[in-house]
Each structure stands twice: as structure tokens, then as C-alpha cells.
Backbone as a chain_set.jsonl record, in Angstrom:
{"seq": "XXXXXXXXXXXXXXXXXXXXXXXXXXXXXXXXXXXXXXXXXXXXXXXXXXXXXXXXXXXXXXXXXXXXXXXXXXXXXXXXXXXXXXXXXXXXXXXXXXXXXXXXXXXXXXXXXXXXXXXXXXXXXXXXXXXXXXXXXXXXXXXXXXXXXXXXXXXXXXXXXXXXXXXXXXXXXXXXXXXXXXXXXXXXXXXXXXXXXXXXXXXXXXXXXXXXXXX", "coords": {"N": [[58.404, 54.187, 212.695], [59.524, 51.648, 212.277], [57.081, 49.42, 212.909], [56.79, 49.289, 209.741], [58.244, 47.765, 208.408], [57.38, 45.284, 209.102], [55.462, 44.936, 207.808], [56.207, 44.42, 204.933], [56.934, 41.77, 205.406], [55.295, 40.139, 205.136], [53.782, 36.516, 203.278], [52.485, 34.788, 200.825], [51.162, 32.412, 198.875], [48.997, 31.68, 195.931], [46.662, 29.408, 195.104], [47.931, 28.462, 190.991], [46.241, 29.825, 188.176], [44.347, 27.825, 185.475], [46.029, 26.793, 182.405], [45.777, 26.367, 179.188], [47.156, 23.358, 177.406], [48.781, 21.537, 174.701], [47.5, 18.61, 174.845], [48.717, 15.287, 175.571], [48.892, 12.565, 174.149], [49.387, 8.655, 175.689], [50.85, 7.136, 174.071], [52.879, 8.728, 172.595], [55.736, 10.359, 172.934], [56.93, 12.995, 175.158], [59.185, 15.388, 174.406], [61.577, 17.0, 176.4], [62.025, 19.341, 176.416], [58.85, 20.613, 175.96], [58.751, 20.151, 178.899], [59.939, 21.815, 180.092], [58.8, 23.792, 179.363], [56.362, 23.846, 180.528], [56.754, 23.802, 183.24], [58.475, 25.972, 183.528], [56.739, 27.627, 182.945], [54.233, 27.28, 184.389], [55.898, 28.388, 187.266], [55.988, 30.626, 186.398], [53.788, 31.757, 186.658], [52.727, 31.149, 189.548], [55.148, 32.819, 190.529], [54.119, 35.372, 189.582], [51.737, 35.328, 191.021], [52.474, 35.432, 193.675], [53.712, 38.102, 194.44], [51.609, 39.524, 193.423], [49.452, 39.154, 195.691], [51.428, 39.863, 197.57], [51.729, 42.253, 197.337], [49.732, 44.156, 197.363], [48.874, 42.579, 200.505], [50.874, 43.543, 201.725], [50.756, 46.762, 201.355], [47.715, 47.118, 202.037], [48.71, 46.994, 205.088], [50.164, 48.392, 205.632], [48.895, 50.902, 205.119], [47.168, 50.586, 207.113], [48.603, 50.646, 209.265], [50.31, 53.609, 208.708], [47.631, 54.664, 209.165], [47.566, 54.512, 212.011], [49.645, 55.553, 213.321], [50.158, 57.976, 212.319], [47.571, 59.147, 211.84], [45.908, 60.911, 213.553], [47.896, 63.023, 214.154], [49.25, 63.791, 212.206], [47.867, 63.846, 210.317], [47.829, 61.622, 208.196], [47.356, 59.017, 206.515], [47.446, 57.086, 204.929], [49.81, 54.792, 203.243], [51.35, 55.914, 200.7], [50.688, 58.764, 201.204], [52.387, 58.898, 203.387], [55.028, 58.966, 202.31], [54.832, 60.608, 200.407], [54.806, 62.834, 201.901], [57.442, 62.698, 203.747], [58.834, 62.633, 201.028], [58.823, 65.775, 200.845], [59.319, 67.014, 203.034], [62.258, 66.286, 203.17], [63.035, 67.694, 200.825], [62.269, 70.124, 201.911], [64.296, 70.404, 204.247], [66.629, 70.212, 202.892], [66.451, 72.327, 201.466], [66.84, 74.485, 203.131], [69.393, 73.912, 204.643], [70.718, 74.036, 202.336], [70.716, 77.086, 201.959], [71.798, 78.003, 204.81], [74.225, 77.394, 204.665], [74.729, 78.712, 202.179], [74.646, 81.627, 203.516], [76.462, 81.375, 205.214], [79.088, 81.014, 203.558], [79.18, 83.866, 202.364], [79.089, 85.75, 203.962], [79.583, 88.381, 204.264], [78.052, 89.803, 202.26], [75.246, 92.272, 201.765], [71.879, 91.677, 202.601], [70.17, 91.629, 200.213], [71.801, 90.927, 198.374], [72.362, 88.077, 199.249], [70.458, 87.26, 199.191], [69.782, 86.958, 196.258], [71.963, 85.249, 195.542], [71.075, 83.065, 196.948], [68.631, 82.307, 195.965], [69.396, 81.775, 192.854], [71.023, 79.009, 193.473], [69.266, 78.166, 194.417], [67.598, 77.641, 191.959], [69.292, 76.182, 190.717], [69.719, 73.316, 191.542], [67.239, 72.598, 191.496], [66.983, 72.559, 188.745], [68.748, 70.299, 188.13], [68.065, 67.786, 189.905], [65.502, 67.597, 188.102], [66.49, 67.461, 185.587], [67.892, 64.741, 186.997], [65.287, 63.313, 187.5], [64.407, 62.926, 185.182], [65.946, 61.588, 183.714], [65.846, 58.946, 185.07], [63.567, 58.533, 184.463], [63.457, 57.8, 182.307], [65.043, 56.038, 181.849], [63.231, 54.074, 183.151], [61.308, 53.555, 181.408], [62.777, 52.619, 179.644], [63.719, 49.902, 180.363], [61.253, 48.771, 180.394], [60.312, 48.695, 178.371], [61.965, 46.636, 177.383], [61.795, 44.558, 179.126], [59.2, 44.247, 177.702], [59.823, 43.349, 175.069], [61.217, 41.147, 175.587], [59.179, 39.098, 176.9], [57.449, 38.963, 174.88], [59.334, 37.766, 172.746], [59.401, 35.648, 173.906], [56.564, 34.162, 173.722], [56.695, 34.207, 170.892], [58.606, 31.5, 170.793], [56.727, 30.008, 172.199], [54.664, 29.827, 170.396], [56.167, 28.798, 168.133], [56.71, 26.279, 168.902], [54.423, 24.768, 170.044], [53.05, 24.929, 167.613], [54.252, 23.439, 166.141], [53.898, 20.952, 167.041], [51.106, 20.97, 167.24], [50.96, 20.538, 164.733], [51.909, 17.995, 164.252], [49.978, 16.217, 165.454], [47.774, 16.162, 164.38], [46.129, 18.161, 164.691], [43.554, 20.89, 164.282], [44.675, 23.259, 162.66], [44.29, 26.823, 161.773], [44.201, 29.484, 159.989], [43.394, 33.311, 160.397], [41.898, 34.024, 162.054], [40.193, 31.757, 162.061], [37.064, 30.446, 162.767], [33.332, 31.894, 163.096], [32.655, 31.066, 166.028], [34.952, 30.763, 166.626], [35.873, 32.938, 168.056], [35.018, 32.958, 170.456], [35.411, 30.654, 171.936], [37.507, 29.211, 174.45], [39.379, 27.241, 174.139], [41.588, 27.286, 172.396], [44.63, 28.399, 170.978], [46.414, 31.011, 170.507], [48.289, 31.523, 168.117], [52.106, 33.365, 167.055], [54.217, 33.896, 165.047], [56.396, 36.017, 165.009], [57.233, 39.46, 164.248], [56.511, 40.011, 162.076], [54.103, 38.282, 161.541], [51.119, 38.157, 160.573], [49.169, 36.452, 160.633], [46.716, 35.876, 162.01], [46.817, 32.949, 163.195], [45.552, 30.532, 164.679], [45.388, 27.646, 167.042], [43.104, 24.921, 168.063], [42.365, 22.808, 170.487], [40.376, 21.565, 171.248], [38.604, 18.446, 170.978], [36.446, 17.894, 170.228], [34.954, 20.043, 168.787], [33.348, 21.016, 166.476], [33.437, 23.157, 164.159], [36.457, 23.658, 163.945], [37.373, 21.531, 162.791], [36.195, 21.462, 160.076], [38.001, 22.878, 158.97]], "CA": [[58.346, 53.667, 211.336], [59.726, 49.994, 212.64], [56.009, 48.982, 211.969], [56.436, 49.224, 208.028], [59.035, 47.144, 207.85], [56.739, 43.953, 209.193], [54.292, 44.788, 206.641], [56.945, 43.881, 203.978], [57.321, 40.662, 205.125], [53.725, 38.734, 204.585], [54.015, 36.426, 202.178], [51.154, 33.733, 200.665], [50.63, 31.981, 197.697], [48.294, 31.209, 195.721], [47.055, 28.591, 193.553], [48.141, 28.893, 189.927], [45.266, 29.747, 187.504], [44.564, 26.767, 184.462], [46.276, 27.341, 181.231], [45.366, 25.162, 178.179], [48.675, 23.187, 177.269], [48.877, 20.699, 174.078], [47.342, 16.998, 175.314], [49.567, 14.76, 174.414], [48.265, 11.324, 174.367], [50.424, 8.069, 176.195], [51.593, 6.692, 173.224], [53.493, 9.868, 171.868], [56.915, 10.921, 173.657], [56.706, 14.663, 175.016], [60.485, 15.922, 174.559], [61.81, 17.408, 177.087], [61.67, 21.148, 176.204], [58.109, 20.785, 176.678], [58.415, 20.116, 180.136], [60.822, 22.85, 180.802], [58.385, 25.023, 179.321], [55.898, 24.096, 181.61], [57.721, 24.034, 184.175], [58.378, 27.282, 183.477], [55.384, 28.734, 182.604], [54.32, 27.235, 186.008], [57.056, 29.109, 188.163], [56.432, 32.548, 186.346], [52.433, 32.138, 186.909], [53.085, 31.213, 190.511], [55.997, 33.925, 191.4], [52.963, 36.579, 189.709], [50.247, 35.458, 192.095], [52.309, 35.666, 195.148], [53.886, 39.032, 194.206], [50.426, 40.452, 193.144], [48.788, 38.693, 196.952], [51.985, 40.133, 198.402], [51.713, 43.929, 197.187], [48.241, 44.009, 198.398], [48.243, 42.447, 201.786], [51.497, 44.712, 202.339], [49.486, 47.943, 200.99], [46.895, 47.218, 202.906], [48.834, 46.217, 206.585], [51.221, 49.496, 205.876], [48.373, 52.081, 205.202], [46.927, 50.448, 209.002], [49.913, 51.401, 210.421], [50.258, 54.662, 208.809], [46.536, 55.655, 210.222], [47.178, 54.386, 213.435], [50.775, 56.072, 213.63], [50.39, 59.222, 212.315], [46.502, 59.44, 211.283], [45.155, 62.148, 213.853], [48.86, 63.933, 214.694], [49.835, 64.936, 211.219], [46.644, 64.253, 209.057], [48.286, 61.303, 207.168], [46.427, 58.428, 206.708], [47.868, 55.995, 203.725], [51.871, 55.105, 202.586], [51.839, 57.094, 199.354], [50.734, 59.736, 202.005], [53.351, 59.129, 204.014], [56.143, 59.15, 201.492], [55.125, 62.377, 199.78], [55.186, 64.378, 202.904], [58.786, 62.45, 203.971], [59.917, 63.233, 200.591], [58.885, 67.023, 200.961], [60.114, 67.524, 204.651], [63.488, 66.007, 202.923], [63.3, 68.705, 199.982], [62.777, 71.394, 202.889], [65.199, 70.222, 204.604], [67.684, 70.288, 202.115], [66.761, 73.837, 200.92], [67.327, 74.98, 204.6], [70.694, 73.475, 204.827], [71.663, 75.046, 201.029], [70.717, 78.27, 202.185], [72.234, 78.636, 205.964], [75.574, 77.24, 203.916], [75.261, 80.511, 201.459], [74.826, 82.92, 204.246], [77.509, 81.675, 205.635], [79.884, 81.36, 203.271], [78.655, 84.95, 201.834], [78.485, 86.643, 205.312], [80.051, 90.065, 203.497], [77.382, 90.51, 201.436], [73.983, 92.193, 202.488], [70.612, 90.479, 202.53], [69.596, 91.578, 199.104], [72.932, 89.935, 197.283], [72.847, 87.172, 199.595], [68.611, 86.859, 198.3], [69.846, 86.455, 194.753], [72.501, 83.812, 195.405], [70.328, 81.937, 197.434], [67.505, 81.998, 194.721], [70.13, 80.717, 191.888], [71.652, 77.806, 193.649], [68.216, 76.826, 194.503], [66.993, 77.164, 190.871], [70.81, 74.916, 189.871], [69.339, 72.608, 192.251], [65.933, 71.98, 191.012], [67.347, 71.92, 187.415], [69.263, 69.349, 188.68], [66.695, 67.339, 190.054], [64.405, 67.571, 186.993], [67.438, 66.11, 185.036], [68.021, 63.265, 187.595], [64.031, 62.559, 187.607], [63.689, 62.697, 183.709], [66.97, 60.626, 183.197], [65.292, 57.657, 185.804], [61.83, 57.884, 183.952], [64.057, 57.522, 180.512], [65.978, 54.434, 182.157], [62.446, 53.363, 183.562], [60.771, 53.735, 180.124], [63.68, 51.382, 178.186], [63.385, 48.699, 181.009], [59.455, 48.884, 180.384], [60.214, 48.202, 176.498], [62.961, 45.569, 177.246], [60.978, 43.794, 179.058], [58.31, 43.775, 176.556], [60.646, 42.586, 173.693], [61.171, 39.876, 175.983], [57.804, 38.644, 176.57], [56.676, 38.738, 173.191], [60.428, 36.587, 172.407], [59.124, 34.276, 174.755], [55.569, 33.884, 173.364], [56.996, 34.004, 169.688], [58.871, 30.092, 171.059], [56.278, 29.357, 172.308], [54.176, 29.213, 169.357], [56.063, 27.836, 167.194], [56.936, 24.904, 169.853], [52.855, 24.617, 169.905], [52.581, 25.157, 165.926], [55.004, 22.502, 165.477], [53.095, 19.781, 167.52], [49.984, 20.595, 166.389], [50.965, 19.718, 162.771], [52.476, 16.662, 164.184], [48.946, 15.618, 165.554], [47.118, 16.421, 163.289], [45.381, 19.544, 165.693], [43.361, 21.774, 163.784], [45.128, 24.918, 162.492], [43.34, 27.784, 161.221], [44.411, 31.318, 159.504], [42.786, 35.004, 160.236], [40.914, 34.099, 162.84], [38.602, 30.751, 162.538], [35.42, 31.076, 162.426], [33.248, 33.296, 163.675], [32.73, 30.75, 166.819], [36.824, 30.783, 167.071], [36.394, 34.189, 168.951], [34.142, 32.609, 171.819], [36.419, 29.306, 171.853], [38.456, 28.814, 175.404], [40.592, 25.779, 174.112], [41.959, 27.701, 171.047], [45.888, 28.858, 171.399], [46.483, 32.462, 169.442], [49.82, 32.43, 167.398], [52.157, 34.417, 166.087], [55.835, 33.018, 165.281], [56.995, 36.882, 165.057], [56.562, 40.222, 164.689], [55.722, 40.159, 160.74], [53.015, 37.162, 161.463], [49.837, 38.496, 160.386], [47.661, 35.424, 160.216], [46.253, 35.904, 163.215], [46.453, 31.946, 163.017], [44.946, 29.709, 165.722], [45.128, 25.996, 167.197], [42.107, 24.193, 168.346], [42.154, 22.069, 171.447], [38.522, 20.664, 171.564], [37.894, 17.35, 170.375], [34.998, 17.976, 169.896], [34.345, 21.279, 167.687], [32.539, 20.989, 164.662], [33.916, 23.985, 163.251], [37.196, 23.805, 163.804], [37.408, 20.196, 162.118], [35.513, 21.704, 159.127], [39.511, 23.701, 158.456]], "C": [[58.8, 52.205, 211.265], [58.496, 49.324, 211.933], [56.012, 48.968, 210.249], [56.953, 48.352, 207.506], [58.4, 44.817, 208.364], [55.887, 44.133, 208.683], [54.695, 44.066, 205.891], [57.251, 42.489, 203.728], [56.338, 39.173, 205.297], [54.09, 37.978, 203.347], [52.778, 35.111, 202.233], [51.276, 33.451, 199.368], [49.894, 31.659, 197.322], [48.058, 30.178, 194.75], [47.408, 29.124, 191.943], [46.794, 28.904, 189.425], [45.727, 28.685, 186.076], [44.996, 27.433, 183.238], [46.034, 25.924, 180.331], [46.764, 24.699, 177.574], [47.792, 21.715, 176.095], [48.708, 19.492, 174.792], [48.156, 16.296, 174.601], [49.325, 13.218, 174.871], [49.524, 10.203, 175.02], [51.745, 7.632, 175.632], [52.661, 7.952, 172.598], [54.56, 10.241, 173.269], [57.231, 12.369, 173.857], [58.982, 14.832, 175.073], [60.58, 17.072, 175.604], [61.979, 19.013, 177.234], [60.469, 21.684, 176.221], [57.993, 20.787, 178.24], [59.029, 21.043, 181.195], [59.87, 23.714, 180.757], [56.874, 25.379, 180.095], [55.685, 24.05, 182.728], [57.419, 25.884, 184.293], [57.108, 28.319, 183.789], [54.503, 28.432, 184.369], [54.798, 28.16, 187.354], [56.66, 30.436, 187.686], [54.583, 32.948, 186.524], [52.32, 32.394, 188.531], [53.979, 32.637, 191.482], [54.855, 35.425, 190.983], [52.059, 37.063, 190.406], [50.613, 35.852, 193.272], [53.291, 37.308, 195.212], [52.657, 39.751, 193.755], [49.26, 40.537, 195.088], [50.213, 39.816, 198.166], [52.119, 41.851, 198.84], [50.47, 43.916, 197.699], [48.236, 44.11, 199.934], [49.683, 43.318, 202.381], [50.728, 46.018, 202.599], [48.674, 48.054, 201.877], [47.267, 47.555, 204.758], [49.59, 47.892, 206.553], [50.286, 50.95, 206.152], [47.604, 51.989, 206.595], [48.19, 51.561, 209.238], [50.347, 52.44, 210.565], [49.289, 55.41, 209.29], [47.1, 55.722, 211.47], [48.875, 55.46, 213.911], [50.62, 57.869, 213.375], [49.038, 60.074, 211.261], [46.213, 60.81, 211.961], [46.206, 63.389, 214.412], [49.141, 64.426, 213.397], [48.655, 64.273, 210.13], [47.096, 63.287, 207.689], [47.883, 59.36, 207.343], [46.837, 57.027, 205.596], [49.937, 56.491, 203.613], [52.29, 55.684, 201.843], [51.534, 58.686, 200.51], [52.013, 60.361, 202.68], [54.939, 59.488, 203.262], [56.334, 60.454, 200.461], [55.29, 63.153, 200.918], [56.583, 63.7, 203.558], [59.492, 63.24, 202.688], [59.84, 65.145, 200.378], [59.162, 67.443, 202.326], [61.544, 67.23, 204.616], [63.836, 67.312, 202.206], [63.473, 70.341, 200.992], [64.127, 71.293, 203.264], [66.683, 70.626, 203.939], [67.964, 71.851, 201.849], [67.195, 74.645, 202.24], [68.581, 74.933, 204.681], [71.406, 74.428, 203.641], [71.402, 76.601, 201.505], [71.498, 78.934, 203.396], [73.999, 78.355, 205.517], [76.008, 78.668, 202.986], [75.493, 81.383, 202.192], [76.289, 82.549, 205.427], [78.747, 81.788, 205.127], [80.051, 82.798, 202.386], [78.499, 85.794, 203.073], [78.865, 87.907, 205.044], [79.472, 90.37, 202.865], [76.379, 90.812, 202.512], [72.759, 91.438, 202.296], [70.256, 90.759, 201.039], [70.962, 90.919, 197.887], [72.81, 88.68, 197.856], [71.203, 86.491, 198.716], [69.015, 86.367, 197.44], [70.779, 85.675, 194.74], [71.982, 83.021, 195.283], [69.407, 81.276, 196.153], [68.613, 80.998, 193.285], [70.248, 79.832, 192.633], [70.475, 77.316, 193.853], [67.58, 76.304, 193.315], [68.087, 76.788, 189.929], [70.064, 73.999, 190.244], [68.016, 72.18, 191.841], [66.272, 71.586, 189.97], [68.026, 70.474, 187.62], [68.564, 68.011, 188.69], [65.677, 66.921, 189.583], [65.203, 66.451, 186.017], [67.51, 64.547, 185.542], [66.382, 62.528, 187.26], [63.75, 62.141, 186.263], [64.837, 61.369, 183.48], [66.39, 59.061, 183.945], [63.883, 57.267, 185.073], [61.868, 57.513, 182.292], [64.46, 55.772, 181.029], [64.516, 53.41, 182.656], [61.428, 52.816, 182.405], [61.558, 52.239, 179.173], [63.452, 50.544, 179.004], [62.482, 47.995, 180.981], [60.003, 47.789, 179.132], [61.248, 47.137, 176.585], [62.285, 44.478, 177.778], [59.913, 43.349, 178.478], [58.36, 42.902, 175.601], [60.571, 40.982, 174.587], [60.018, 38.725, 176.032], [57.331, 38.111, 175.456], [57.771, 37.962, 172.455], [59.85, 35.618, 173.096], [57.487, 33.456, 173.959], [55.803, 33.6, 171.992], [57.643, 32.406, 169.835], [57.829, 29.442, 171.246], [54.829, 28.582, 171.486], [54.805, 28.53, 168.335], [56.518, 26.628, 167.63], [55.432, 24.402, 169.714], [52.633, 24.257, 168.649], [53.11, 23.842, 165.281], [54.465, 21.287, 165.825], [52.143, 19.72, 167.349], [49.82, 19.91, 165.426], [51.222, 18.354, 162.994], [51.171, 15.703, 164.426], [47.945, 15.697, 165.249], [45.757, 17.653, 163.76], [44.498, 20.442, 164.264], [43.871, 23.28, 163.775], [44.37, 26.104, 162.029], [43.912, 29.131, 160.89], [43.705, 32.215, 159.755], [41.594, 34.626, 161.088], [40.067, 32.567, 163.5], [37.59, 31.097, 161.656], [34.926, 31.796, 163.303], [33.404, 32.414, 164.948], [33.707, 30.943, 167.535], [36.729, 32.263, 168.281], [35.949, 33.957, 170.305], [34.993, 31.167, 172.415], [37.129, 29.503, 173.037], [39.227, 27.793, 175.136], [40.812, 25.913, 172.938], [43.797, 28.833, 171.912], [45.93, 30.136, 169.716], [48.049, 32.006, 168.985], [49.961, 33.145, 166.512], [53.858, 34.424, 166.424], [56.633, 34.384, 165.292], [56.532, 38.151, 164.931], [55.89, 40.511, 163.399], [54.278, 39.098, 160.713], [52.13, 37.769, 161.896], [48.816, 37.923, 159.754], [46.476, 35.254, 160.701], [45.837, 33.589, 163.06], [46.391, 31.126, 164.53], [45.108, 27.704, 165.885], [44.197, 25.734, 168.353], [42.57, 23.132, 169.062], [41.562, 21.25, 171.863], [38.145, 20.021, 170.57], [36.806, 17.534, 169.269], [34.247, 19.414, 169.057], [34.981, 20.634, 166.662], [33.474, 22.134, 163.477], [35.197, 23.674, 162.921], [37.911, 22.153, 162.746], [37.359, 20.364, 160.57], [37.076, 22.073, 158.489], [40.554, 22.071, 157.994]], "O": [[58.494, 51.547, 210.271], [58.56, 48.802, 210.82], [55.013, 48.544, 209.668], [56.59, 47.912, 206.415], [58.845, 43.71, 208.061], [55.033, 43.32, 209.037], [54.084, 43.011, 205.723], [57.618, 41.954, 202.683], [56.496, 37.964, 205.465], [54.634, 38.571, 202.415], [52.295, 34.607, 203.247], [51.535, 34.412, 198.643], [49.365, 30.937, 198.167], [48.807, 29.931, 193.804], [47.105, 30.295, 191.717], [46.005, 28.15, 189.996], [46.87, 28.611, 185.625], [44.489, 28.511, 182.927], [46.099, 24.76, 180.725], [47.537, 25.595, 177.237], [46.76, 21.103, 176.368], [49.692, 19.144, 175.444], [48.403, 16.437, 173.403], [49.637, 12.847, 176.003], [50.662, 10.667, 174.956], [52.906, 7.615, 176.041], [53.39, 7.341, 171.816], [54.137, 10.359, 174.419], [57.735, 13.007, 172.932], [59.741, 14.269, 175.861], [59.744, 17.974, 175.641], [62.029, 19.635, 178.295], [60.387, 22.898, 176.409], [57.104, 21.459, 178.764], [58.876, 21.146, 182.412], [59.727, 24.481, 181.71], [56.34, 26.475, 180.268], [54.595, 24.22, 183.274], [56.609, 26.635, 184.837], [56.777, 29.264, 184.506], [54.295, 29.28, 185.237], [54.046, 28.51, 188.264], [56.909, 31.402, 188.407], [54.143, 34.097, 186.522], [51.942, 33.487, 188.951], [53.676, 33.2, 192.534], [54.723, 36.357, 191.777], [51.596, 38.188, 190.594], [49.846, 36.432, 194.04], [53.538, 37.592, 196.384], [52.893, 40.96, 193.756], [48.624, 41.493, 195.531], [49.926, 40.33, 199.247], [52.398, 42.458, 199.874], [50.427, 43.48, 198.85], [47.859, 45.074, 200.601], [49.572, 43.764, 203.523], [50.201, 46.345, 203.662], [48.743, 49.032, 202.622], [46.497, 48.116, 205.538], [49.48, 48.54, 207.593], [50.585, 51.839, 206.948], [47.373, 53.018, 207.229], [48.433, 52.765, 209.323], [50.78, 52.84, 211.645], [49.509, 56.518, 209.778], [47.183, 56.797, 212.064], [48.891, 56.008, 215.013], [50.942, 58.756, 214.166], [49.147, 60.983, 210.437], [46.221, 61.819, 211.256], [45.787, 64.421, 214.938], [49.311, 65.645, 213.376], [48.944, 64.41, 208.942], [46.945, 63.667, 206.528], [48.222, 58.679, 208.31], [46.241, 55.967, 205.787], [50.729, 57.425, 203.737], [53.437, 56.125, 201.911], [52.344, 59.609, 200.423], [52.517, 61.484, 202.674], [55.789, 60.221, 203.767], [57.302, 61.031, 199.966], [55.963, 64.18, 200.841], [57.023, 64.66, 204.191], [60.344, 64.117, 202.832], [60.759, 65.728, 199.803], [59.163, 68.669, 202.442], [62.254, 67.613, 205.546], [64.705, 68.047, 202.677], [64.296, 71.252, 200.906], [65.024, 71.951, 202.737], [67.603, 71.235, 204.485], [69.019, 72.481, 201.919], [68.042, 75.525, 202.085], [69.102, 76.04, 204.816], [72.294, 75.262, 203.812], [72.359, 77.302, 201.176], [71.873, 80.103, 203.3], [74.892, 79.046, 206.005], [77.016, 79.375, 203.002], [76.432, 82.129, 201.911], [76.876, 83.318, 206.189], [79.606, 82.413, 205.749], [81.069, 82.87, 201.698], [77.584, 86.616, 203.029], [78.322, 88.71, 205.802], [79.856, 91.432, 202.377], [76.294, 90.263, 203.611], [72.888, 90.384, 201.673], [69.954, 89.67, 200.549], [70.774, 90.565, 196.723], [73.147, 87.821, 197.041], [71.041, 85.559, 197.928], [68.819, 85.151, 197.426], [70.692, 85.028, 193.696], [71.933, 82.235, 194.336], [69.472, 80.177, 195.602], [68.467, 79.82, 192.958], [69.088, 79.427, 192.706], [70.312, 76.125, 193.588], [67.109, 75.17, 193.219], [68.025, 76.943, 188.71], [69.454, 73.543, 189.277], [67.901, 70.963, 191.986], [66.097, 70.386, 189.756], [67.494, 69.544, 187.016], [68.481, 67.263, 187.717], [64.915, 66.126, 190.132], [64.924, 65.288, 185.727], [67.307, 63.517, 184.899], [66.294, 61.375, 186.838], [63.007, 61.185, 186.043], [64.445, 60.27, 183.089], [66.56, 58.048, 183.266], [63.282, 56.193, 185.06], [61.031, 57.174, 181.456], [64.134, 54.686, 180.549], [64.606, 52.185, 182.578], [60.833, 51.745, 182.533], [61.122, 51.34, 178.454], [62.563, 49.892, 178.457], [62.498, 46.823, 181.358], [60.05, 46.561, 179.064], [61.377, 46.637, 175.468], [62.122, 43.472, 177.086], [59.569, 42.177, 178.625], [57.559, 42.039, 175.241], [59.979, 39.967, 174.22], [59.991, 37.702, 175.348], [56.9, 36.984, 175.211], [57.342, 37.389, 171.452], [59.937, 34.516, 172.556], [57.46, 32.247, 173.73], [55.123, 32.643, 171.621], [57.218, 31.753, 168.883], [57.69, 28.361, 170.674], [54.222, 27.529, 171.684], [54.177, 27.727, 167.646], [56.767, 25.802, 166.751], [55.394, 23.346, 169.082], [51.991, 23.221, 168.478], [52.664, 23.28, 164.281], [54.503, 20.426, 164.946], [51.703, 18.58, 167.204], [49.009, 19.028, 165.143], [50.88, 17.514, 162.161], [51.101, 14.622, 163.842], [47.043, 15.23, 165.944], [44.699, 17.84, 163.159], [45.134, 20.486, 163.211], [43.606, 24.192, 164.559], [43.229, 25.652, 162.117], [44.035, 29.882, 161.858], [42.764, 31.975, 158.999], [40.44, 34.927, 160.784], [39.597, 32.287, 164.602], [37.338, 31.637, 160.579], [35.577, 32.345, 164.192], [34.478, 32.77, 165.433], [33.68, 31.223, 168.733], [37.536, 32.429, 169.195], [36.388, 34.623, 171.243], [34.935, 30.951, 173.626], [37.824, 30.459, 172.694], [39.87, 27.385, 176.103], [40.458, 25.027, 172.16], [43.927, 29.569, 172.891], [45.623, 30.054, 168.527], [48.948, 32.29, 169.776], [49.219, 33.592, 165.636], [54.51, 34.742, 167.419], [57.795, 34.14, 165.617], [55.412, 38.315, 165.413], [54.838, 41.151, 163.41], [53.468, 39.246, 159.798], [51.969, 38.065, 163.08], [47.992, 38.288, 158.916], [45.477, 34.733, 160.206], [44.714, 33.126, 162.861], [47.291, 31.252, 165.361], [44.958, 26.827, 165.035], [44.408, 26.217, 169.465], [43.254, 22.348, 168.405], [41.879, 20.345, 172.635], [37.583, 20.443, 169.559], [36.543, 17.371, 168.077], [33.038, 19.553, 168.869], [36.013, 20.137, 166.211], [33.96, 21.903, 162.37], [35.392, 23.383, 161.74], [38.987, 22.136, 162.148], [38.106, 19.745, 159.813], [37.337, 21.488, 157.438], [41.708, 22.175, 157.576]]}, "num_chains": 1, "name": "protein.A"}
């Protein structure tokens, strides 16, 4: 299992993909909280690509290694493969161990009292188990939604950092949409300063639309 652990450690980056960011002409002074924020926004596009390139070309290099290791001796052929039948040769394991522990500390009973121990402690033990797994997919659940809140705090700055420089340059704003064009538009920024903002209101990027001029 040595081999798995030089899968883990490919790493590559890639270029960032373009995001449309407020032009801000020579004459005009960008304050410096723009440049953090793309900065930022930079760094968290970047650490996505090479964490999305890096799960991959792991994935890929690990489920090699699991064919070639233990494809035609135990019939296991990928890493999720391999990790369900580790963690069920662990769960044996375990129940083996809880059971040669009852019969021995029970060696005065006969086989049919020692049967119905065995059977409870193994069905404490699963309850158990079910608890621990539900309580991790509760804690995995709020982490989900915390990070969400976050996100959507972050995108709520960053419109009204956007919203606020638009107005300053005289950008076209727009309420509930646009026009109908607005939905086909690539150099149109969506805001939405919170979670009551239901303007669905938009800023226009392109010089050069007609429509959005028309607002």
C-alpha cells in the first residue's frame, strides 16, 4: 500500500479561468481594497484549479495502483474499492475480537447463553456506530451550511464594492433582470447586497451595448 501514498503527492496548476472585474480607467485611483479583492479572488480561483487537477490525477494514479496491486488476487480494481473492503475486513475483524473476548470472559456459560451475549454486544456496537456515523454526517451537514453562509457573505461585499463603483462611473445599472438580451450578456455582474435583495439587479460592462445604455 506504499504505492498510494505517491499518488497523493502530484501536484500541477493550472491557469486561472477570466473573470470580468470593473475597468477602471488611468485617470481614476483604484483603492486598495480592490486590489485585495482581486488578489484574492485570484488565490481562491487558483488554489480550486489545482485542488480539482490534483484530486483527479491522484484518483486516477491510485486506482492504477490498486489494479495492478490487488486487481487479479482479490478482485479489486479502484480506491473506493479498496477502502470498502479494508473498512469491512476492519468491521470483521473487530467483531472477531468482541466475540473471542465474550467467550472468554463468559467461559461458565454454555454455547446457547454465551450466543445471546455475543448477539447483544454486537447489536450495542452497531448502535453505536450508527450514532457515531449520524453524529459526523450532522457535523458534516453544518460545515456544508457554514461554509455556504460564507460564500454568499463574501459575494454579498462583493457587490456592493462593485455597486458602489459602478454608480461612481456612471456603469449602467439595471433592476429585475435587464432586458431580455441581459440574460445572454457575458460582461454583466449579477447582484445582490443580501439575502432580502430581490432586484435581481445587474451591472453592465460593455461599452458598447445598446440596451443596456437605453436604462
Amino acid at each position: 500500500m506504499e504505492n498510494l501514498e505517491q499518488a497523493a503527492n502530484i501536484e500541477e496548476v493550472a491557469a486561472p479561468q477570466d473573470e470580468i472585474e470593473p475597468e477602471v480607467t488611468e485617470s481614476e485611483e483604484t483603492p486598495e481594497v480592490k486590489d485585495l479583492t482581486e488578489t484574492q479572488a485570484f488565490s481562491k480561483r487558483l488554489n480550486e484549479e489545482r485542488a480539482r487537477i490534483e484530486s483527479e490525477v491522484s484518483a486516477k494514479t491510485r486506482d492504477e495502483l490498486i489494479a495492478e496491486e490487488y486487481g487479479e488476487s482479490h478482485g479489486i480494481f479502484t480506491y473506493a474499492q479498496y477502502k470498502q473492503a479494508k473498512a469491512q475486513a476492519q468491521e470483521e475483524a473487530k467483531a472477531q475480537e468482541l466475540e473471542e473476548s465474550i467467550r472468554r470472559k463468559y467461559s461458565h456459560l454454555d454455547d446457547e447463553e454465551l450466543a445471546d451475549i455475543i448477539e447483544l454486544k454486537k447489536a450495542n456496537e452497531e448502535n453505536k456506530r450508527l450514532q457515531a456515523e449520524t453524529k459526523k454526517q450532522q457535523e458534516e451537514r453544518e460545515a456544508y451550511e457554514y461554509e455556504k453562509m460564507l460564500k454568499r457573505n463574501a459575494y454579498y461585499e462583493e457587490s456592493k464594492f462593485r455597486l458602489k463603483w459602478a454608480k461612481r462611473r456612471g456603469q449602467p445599472i439595471l433592476d429585475f433582470g435587464g432586458y431580455d438580451e441581459c440574460s445572454r450578456c457575458k460582461k454583466k455582474f449579477d447582484v445582490q447586497i443580501d439575502a432580502e435583495d430581490d432586484f435581481c439587479t445587474i451591472i453592465c460592462y460593455d461599452k458598447n451595448c445598446v440596451h443596456h445604455k437605453k436604462g
